[in-house]
Structure formats: structure tokens, C-alpha cells
C-alpha positions as CSV (number, residue, x, y, z in Angstrom):
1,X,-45.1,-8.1,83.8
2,X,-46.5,-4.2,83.0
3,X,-48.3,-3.8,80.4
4,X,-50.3,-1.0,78.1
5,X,-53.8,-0.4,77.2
6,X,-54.3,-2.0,73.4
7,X,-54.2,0.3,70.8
8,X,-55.4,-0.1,67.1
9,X,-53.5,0.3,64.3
10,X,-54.8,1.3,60.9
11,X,-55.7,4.6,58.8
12,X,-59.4,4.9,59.8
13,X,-60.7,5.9,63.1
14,X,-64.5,6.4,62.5
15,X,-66.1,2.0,62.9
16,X,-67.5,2.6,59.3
17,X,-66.4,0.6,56.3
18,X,-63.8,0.5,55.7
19,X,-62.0,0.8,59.1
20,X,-60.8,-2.4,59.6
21,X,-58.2,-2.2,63.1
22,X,-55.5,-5.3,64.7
23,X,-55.4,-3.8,68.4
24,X,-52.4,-4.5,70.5
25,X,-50.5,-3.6,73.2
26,X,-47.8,-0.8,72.0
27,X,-45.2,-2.2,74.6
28,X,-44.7,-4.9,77.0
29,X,-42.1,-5.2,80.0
30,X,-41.2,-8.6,81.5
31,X,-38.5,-10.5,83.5
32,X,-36.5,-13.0,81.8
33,X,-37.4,-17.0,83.3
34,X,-40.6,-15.7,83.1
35,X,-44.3,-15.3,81.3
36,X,-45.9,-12.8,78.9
37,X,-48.7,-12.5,77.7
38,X,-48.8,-10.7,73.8
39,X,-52.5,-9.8,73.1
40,X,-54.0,-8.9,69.5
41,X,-57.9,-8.3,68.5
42,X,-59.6,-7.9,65.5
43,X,-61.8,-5.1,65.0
44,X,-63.5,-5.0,61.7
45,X,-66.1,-2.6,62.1
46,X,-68.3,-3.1,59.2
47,X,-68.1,-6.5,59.4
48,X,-67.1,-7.6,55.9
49,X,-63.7,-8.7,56.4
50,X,-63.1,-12.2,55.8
51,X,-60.0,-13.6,58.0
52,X,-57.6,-15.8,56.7
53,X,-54.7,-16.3,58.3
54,X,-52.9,-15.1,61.4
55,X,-49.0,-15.4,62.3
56,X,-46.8,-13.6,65.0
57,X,-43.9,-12.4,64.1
58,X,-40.9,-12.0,65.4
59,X,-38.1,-9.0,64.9
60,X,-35.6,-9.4,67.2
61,X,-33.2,-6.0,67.8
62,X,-29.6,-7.5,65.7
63,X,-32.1,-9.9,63.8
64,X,-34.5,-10.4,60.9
65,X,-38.0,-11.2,60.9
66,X,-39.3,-14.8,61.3
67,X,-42.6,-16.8,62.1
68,X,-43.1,-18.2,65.4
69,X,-46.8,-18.8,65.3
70,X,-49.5,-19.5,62.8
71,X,-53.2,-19.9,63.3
72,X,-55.4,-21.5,60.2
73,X,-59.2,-22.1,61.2
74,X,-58.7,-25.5,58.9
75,X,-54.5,-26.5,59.2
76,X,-55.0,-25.5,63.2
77,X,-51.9,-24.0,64.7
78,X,-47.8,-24.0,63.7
79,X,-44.8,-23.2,65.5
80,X,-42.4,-22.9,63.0
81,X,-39.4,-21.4,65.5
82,X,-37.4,-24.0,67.0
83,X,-36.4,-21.5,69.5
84,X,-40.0,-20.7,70.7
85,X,-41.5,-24.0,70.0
86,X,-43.0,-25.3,73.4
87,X,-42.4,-22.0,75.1
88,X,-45.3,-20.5,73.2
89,X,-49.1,-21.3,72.8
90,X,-52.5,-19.5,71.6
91,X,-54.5,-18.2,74.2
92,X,-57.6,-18.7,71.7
93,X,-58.3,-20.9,69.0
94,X,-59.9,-17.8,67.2
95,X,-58.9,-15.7,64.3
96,X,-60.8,-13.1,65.9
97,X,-58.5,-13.2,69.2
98,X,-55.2,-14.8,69.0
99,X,-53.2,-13.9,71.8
100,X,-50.1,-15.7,72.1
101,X,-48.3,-16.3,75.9
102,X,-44.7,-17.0,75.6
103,X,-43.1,-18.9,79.0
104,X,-39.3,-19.4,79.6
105,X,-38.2,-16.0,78.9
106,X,-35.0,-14.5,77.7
107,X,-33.2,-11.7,77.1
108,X,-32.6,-12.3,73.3
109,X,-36.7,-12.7,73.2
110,X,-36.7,-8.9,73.3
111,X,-37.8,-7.3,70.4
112,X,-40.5,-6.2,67.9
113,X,-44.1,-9.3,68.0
114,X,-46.3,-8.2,64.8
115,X,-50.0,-9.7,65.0
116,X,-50.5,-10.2,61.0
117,X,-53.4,-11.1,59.0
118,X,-54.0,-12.3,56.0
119,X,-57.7,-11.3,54.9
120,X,-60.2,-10.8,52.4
121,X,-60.4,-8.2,50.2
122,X,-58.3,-5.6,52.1
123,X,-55.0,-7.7,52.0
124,X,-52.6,-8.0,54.8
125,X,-53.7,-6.2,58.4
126,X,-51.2,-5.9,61.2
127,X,-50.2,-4.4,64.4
128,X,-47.0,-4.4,66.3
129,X,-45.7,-4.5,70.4
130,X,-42.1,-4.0,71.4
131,X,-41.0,-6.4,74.1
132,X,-38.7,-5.3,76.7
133,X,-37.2,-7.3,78.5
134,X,-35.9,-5.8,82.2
135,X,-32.8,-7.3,84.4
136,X,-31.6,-5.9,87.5
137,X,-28.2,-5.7,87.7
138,X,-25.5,-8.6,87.9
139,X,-22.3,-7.6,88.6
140,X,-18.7,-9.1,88.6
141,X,-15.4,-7.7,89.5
142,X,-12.0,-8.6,87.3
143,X,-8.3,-7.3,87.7
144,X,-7.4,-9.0,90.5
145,X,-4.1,-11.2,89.6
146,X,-3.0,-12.2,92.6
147,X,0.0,-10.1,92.5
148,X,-0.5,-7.0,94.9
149,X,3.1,-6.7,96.5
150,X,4.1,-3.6,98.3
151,X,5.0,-0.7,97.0
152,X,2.9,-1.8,93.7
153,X,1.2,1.8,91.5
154,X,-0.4,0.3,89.0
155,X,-2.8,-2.1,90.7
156,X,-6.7,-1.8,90.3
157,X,-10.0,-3.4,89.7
158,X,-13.3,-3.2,87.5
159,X,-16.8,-3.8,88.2
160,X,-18.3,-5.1,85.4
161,X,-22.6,-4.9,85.9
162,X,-24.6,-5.6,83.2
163,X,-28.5,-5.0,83.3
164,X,-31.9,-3.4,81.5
165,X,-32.1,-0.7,81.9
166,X,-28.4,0.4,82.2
167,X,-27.2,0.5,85.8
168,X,-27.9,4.4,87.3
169,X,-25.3,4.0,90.5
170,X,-21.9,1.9,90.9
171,X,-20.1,2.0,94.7
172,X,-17.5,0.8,95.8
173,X,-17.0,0.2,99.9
174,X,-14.4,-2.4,101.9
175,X,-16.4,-4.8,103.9
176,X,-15.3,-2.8,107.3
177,X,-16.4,0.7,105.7
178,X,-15.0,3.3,103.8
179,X,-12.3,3.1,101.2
180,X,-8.6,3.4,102.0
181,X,-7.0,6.5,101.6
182,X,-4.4,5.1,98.8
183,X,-7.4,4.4,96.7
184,X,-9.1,6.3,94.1
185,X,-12.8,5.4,92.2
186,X,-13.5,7.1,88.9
187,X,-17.2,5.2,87.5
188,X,-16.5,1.4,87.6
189,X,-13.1,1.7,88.3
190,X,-11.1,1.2,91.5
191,X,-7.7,2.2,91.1
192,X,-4.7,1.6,93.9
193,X,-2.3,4.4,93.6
194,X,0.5,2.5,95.7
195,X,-0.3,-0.9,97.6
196,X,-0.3,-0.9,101.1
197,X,-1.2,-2.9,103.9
198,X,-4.9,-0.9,103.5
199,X,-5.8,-2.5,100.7
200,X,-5.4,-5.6,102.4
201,X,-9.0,-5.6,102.5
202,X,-12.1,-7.2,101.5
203,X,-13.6,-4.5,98.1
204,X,-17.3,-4.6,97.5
205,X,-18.9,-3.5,94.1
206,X,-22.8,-2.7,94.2
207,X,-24.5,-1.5,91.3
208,X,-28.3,-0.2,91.0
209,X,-31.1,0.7,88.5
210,X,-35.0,1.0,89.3
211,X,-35.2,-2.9,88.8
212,X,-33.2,-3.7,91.9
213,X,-29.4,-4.1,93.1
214,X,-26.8,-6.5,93.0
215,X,-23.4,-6.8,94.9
216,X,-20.1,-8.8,94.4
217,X,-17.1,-8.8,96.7
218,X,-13.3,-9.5,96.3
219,X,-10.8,-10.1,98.9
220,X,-7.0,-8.7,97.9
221,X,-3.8,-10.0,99.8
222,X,-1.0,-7.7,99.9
223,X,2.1,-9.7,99.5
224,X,5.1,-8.7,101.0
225,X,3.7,-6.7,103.8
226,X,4.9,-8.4,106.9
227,X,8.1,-10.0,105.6
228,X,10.1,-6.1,105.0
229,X,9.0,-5.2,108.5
230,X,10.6,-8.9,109.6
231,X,14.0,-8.5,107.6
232,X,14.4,-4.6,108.8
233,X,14.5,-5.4,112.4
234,X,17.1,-8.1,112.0
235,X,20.2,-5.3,111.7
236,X,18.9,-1.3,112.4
237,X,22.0,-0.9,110.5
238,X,20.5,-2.4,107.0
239,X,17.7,-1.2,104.9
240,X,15.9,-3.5,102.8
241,X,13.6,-3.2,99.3
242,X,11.9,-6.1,97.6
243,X,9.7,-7.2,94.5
244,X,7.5,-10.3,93.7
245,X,9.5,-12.4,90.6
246,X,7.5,-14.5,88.4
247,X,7.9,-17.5,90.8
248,X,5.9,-15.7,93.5
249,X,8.9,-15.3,95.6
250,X,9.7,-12.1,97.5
251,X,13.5,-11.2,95.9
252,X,14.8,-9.1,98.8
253,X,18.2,-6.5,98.2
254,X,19.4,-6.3,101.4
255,X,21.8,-3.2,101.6
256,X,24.0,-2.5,104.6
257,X,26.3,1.1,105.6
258,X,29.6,-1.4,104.9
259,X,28.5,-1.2,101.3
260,X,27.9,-5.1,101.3
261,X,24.9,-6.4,99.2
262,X,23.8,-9.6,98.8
263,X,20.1,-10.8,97.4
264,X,18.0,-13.1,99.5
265,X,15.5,-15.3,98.2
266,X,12.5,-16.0,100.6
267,X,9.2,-18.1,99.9
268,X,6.2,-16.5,101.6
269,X,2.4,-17.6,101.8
270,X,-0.4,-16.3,100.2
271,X,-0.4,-14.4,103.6
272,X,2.9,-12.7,103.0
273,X,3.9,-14.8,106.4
274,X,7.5,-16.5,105.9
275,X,7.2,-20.7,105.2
């Protein structure tokens, strides 16, 4: 958890009458599943300022404004917030002091945490800290669709990483090294520019920001790959060119010089061995 010195917030600067101050912290960082602490003070420098009331609240970034504590030196203390009830407590039972820790964090507890008072006869003091909430990276790949026959120009994959601040690096690698040749990156995007048995490979998506790093891996099966070589060397007279129908079979046109055709249907393996 980082955190700032507390600053004061109000429109006087000299301790005399007058010069009433809430102090916070102007920003806090934490990790979500963990703890913060959100500290406010009362400064009141002449000392004439009676103290009613104190409430935290809560201004989430796509939200509106809601009461997740309250601290009455008669009614004691509220937690009006379902969603923060017994993830957050007063530090103090003091008007003067009351610092709130929240536990169980989350990334939708980012946001704006206003220390207000409710006082006597200057009406309604507050001060504000913005919570940020950091994540290193986590990071899925998707375009994989089990499909990647030979010949294929219009395969590729994505890697998806979300995190807080947004990633600063995304590589991709093969779990034996560098890329294939018949493969081009652009960003977050792996694109296969005609499958091959190369990218019969294991792809590896790492992203990074100054929070930490994150990896996922996929492994893609080119289909079709040893079955052409198999049916070619039958008859060095015959050629032969294939596709993958939506059955997941391997229709082969087997062409010869007598200008015979015929089609021949072959199951294969997830492999691309013959059954």
C-alpha cells in the first residue's frame, strides 16, 4: 500500500479563527484482496468548532455518491453500505480522528473517499483521497478454434491483458524460441499468414507494466500436415489438395495425369495422424 503525506483542505492557511482544516491523504494506492488504510484529522485551530457528525463517503469512478460509514459520539457508528459492511471499521472512536481501514479489497472500491463533517457554526467541513487500486497484468489468449488446416491465411490469435495501470509491453514467443517465419505480430495480435507445419507450436503471450508480469500459453495443432505428405507418395504420378469440412474430416481431391478425379474422405486425429 503507498501512500501520501496528509494534506488539509480548506480556504485558510494561517491556525487563526477561523481556519478550520479536515487533513487527508490526497491519494492512496493499494492491491485488490488486500488492506487500506483512509486517514482523516481534524484541525480546528482556534478551537471553537463544535463537531457533529462524521461520514465517509464513497464516489466510485461510473457511480454516485453513497455513505459507507458514520460516526455519532451518542448513536456510535453505521455502515450503511451493504457492499462495505464488515470489510470496513473506524480506526478511532473519535470525531477528532476517524480513520477508516477497509479489508477485502476490490477493483470496483476504486474511487473518490470524502471525510465529511457536520459541525457547529461553520457548516459542513470535508476533505477528499482518490483510491487507486493497482493490478498487474492477467492475460488470456482467444482465437484459437481448433481449425488450423494447411494452407489456412486467415488464422490468428489475441492476447487479451487487462491491468492498472495499462499494460506498457505485450510479446509474443513459441515455447522453443522465436516466432515462425509465417507469422506476423502487430500490438496484441498474432496473425498466421499461411499455416504451416511451424505453427505447430506451443505460442506464449506475456504482458508487463511497473506492477509485475503475467504470461499465458496456447498450443495450436495443424491439421492436415502429415496426411498430404502420406497421400502424395502413394502415386508420384498424382498430386493431391485438401480442406477440413465442418465434420473435421480432411476432404482430399486427388488428381492424376489420366485426368481421373475422385474425392477421398479420410478421418484424422487431433494429431493430423490417419485413424
Amino acid at each position: 500500500m503507498k501512500t501520501r503525506a496528509l494534506v488539509a483542505e480548506g480556504d485558510n492557511c494561517d491556525g487563526g479563527a477561523g481556519a478550520q482544516k479536515v487533513r487527508v491523504e490526497e491519494e492512496v494506492e493499494a492491491y485488490p484482496t488486500g488492506t487500506v488504510d483512509l486517514r482523516c484529522q481534524f484541525i480546528d485551530g482556534g478551537g471553537r468548532t463544535k463537531l457533529t457528525q462524521v461520514s465517509w463517503i464513497w464516489e466510485p469512478s461510473d457511480g454516485q455518491r453513497d455513505n459507507i460509514a458514520v460516526y455519532h459520539p451518542i448513536y456510535g457508528q453505521s455502515f450503511p453500505n451493504l457492499g462495505f459492511k464488515d470489510r470496513v471499521v473506524f480506526l478511532h472512536n473519535s470525531l477528532e480522528n476517524p480513520s477508516i481501514r477497509i479489508s477485502g479489497l476490490k477493483m470496483s472500491d476504486a474511487g473518490r473517499y470524502t471525510c465529511e463533517y457536520a459541525t457547529y457554526p461553520s457548516g459542513n467541513e470535508q476533505g477528499t483521497t482518490t483510491l487507486v487500486m493497482l493490478d498487474p497484468p492477467s492475460v488470456s489468449i482467444v482465437g484459437y478454434d481448433n481449425n488450423w488446416y494447411i494452407g489456412r491465411s486467415d488464422a490468428a490469435l489475441l492476447c487479451l491483458a487487462t491491468a492498472n495501470p495499462e499494460p506498457t509491453s505485450v510479446t509474443w514467443t513459441t515455447a522453443s524460441g522465436p516466432l515462425p517465419d509465417t507469422v506476423a505480430v502487430d500490438g496484441n495480435k498474432l496473425s498466421v499468414r499461411k499455416v504451416d507445419d511451424a505453427v505447430n507450436t506451443t505460442f506464449i503471450c506475456e504482458a508487463k507494466n511497473k506492477h509485475g508480469a503475467s504470461r499465458q500459453q496456447i498450443t495450436t495443432v495443424v491439421i492436415g500436415a502429415d496426411l498430404f505428405s502420406k497421400v502424395a507418395a502413394k502415386d508420384n504420378l498424382c498430386s493431391a489438395q485438401g480442406r477440413v469440412d465442418a465434420t473435421s474430416q480432411i476432404r482430399v481431391d486427388f488428381r492424376c495425369f489420366r485426368s481421373q478425379s475422385f474425392d477421398l474422405y479420410l478421418g484424422i486425429k487431433e494429431t493430423g495422424n490417419l485413424r
